[in-house]
N, C-alpha and C positions, 0 to 999 in steps of 0.2 A: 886100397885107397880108391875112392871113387870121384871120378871127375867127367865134369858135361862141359859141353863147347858147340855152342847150336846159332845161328843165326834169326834174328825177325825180321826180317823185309818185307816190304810193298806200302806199307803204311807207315807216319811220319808217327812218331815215340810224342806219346802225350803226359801232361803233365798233371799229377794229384796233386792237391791239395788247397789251391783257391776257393773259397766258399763264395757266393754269393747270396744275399739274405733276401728272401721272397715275403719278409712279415710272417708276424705272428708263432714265430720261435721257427719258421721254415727255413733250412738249408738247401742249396744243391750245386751240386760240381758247377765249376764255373769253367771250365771245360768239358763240351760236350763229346771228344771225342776219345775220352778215357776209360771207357768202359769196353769201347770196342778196342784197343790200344790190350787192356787188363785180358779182355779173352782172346786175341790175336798170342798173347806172352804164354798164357794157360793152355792152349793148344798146338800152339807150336813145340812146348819145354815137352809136352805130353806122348809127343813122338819117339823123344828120343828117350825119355826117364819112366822106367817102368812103376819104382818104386819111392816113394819121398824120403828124404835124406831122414834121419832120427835122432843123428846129433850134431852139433854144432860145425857151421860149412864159412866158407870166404867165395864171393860173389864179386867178380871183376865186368863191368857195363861201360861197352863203348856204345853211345848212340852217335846214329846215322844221319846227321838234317839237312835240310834242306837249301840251297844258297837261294839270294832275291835273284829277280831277274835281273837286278842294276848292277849283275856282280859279274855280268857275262856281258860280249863284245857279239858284236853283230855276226860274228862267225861262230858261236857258241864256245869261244870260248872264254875259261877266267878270267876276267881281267889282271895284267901287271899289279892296280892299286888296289885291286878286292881284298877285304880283311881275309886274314891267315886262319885265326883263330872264332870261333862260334860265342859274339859275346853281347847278341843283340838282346834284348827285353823279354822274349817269348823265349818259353822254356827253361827255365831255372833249371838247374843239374840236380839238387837235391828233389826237386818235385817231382823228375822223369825219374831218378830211384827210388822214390815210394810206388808210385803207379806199378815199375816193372818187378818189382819187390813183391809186389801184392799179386801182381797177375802169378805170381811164382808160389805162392802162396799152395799149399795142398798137391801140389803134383813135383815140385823138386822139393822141397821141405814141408813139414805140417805148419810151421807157423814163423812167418820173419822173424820173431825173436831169435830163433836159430842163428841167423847171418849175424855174426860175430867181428868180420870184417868186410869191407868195402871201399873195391876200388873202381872211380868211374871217371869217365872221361866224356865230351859232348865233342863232333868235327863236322867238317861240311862234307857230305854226300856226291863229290864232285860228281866223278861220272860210275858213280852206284845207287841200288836202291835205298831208300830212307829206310831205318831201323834201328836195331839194334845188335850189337855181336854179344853172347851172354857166356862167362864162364862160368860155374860153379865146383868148387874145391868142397867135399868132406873132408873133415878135421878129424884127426885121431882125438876120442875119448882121454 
């Protein structure tokens, strides 16, 4: 049974999938900072997984974000009335599991179709760095 449990920190978990249209049939991420996000996930998973998975696995994603400054008190710390939960506009939870899905791509599995299940989660980063925590479970055939 083979099972990973790795960490990505120092950079805030980006999100895939917004398009912005440049004319003339051009697309491009409408987030600029997903590529670096994709090979931060690829490099990091690469440490720890020798070999990519070959059959079908379950993928558990906590990302790590960021609180506003307005969420903190002039001594640093949380505010009493600071939201609990991570439920502001930026960052859709499904969009941060494509990106991180993807950057997983080739070095824990050959191809996302593999991930069969997924469980994920978005929280505020209080006093940790931004990222993400990754598990990956292979499935017995």
């Amino acid at each position: 049974m083979t099972f990973y449990n790795f960490n990505v920190n120092g950079i805030e978990p980006a999100p895939q999938g917004s398009k912005t249209y440049l004319g003339g049939g051009r697309l491009i991420e409408s987030c600029k900072r997903v590529k670096t996000w994709r090979s931060l996930v690829y490099k990091v998973a690469g440490k720890f997984i020798k070999t990519p998975i070959e059959g079908p696995c379950e993928v558990k994603l906590v990302f790590k974000l960021k609180r506003r400054k307005s969420d903190f008190n002039s001594k640093g710390e949380v505010k009493s009335k600071a939201p609990q939960h991570y439920v502001i506009k930026k960052n859709d939870l499904d969009k941060l599991v494509r990106s991180t899905l993807d950057g997983l791509t080739g070095v824990a599995y050959k191809d996302d179709c593999q991930v069969i299940r997924i469980l994920a989660s978005k929280r505020y980063a209080d006093f940790e760095d931004e990222g993400a925590e990754i598990f990956i479970h292979a499935l017995d055939i």
